[in-house]
C-alpha positions as a printed Julia matrix, in Angstrom:
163×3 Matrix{Float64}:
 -13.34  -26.57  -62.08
 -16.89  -26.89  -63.57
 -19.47  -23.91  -63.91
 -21.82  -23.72  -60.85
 -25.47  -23.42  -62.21
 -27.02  -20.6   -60.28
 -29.84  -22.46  -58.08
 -31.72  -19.21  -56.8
 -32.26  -15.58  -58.7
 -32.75  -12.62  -56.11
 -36.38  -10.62  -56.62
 -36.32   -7.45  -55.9
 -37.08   -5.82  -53.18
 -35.25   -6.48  -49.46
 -36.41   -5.51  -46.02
 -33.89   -4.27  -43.74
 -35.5    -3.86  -40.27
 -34.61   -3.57  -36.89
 -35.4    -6.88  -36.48
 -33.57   -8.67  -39.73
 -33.38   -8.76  -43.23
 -36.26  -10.28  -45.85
 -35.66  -11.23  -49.24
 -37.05  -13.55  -51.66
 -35.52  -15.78  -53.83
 -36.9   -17.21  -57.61
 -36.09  -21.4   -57.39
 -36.73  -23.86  -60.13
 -39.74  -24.99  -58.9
 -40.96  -22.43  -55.86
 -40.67  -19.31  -54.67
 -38.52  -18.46  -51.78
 -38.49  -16.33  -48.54
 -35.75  -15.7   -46.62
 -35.67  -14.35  -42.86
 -32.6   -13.99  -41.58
 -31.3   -12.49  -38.57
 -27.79  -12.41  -37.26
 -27.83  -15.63  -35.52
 -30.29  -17.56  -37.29
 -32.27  -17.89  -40.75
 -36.27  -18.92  -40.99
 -36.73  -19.81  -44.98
 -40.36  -20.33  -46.13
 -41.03  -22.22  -49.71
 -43.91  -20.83  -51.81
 -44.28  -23.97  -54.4
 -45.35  -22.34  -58.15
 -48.18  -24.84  -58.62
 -49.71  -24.24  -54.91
 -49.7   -20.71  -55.37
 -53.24  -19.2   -56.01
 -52.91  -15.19  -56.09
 -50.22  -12.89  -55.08
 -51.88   -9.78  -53.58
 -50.82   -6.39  -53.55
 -52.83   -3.57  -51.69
 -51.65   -0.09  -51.7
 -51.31    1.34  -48.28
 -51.13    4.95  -46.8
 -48.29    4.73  -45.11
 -45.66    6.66  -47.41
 -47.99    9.59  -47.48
 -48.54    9.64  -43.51
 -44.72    9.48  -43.07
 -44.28   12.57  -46.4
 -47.0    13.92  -44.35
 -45.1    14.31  -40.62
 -41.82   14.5   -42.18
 -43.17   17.49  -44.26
 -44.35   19.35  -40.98
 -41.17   17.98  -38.82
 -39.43   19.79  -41.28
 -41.3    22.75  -41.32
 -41.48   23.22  -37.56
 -37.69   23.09  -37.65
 -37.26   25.72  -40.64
 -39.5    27.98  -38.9
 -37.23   27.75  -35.58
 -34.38   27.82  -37.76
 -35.72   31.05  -39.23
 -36.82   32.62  -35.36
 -33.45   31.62  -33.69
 -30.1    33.01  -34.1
 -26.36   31.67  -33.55
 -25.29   28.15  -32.77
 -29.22   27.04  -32.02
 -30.1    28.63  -35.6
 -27.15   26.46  -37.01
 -28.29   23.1   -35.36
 -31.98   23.88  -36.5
 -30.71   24.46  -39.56
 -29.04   20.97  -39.5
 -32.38   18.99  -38.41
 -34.36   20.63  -40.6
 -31.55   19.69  -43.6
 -31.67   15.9   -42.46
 -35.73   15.69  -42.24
 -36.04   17.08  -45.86
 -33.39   14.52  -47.12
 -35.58   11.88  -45.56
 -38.71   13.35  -47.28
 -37.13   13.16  -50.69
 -35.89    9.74  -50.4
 -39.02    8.62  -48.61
 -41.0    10.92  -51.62
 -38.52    9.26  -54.72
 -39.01    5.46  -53.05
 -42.84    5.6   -54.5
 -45.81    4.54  -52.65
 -46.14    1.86  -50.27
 -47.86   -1.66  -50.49
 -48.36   -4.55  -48.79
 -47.78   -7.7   -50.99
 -49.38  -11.24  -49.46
 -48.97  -14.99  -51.61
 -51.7   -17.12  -50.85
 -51.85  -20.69  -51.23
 -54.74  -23.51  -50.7
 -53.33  -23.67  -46.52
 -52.05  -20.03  -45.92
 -52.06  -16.45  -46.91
 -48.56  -15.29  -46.16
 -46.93  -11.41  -46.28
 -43.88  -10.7   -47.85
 -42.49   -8.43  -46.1
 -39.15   -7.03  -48.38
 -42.0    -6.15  -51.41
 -43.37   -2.84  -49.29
 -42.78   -0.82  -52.02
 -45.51   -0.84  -55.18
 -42.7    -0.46  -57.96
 -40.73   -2.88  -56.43
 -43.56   -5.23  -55.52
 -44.5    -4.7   -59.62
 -41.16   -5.68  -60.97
 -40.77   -8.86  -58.63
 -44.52  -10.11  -59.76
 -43.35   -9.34  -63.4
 -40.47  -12.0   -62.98
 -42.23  -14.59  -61.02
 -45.91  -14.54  -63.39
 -43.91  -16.76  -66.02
 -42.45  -19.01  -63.62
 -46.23  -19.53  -62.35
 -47.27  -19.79  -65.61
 -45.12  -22.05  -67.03
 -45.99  -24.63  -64.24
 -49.88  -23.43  -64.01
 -50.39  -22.64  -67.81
 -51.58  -18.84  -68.57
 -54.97  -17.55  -67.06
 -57.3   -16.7   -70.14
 -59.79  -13.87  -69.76
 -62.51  -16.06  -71.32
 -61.9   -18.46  -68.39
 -62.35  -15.39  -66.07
 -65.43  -14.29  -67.89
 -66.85  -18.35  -67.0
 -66.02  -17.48  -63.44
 -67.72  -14.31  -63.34
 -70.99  -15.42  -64.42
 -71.25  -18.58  -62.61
């Protein structure tokens, strides 16, 4: 039986939601994005020479959710500490669970939200909400781009800039 040639590489970075799963998927010659519930899939292909910019803006929504976790946890350590018996236990419990959540939401990094835009849309992907993660998958698709584009020189930029 002959060796398959693997067609797609996975990026980092997947989006498990209430809704479905996102991930996105390095190709030959494009980029793609995967939406897939449990019935059906929605698949969106990000060609390397149409893409213009990947953009990646930092958002605030890891700190608001350290930020009600942290006093979610609080409140329930301070009725933990005021109550006594089984209540005290079960406080004790919640207040356990909402620190876990703190930590992993605190050890995940800071949020972002990544778009690709090309000459016809501007598009989020939604599994890069993470800024490390969002990092590492531009780091593998920038020579893919650049292979097809040819490398952005900063003298070109500095032409741009004063035009």
């Amino acid at each position: 039986m002959p060796d398959k040639q693997k067609i797609y590489i996975s990026l980092p970075g997947k989006k498990n939601g209430l809704i479905g799963k996102n991930t996105l998927w390095l190709g030959k010659d494009h980029l793609l994005s995967i939406h897939s519930t449990g019935f059906s899939e929605h698949y969106r292909r990000f060609y390397y020479d149409d893409i213009q910019a990947i953009i990646t803006r930092k958002t605030a929504t890891g700190k608001i959710c350290n930020i009600v976790l942290s006093v979610l946890g609080g409140s329930f350590m301070l009725a933990f500490a005021l109550t006594s018996g089984i209540l005290s236990g079960f406080y004790g419990v919640l207040a356990g669970l909402v620190i876990f959540f703190l930590l992993i939401n605190w050890l995940l990094g800071p949020t972002c939200v990544c778009h690709v835009r090309t000459a016809v849309q501007t598009e989020r992907l939604t599994s890069l909400d993470r800024l490390r993660t969002a990092r590492k998958a531009i780091n593998l698709l920038k020579p893919m781009i650049e292979q097809v584009q040819g490398a952005l020189v900063s003298e070109t930029l500095k032409d741009y800039n004063n035009q």
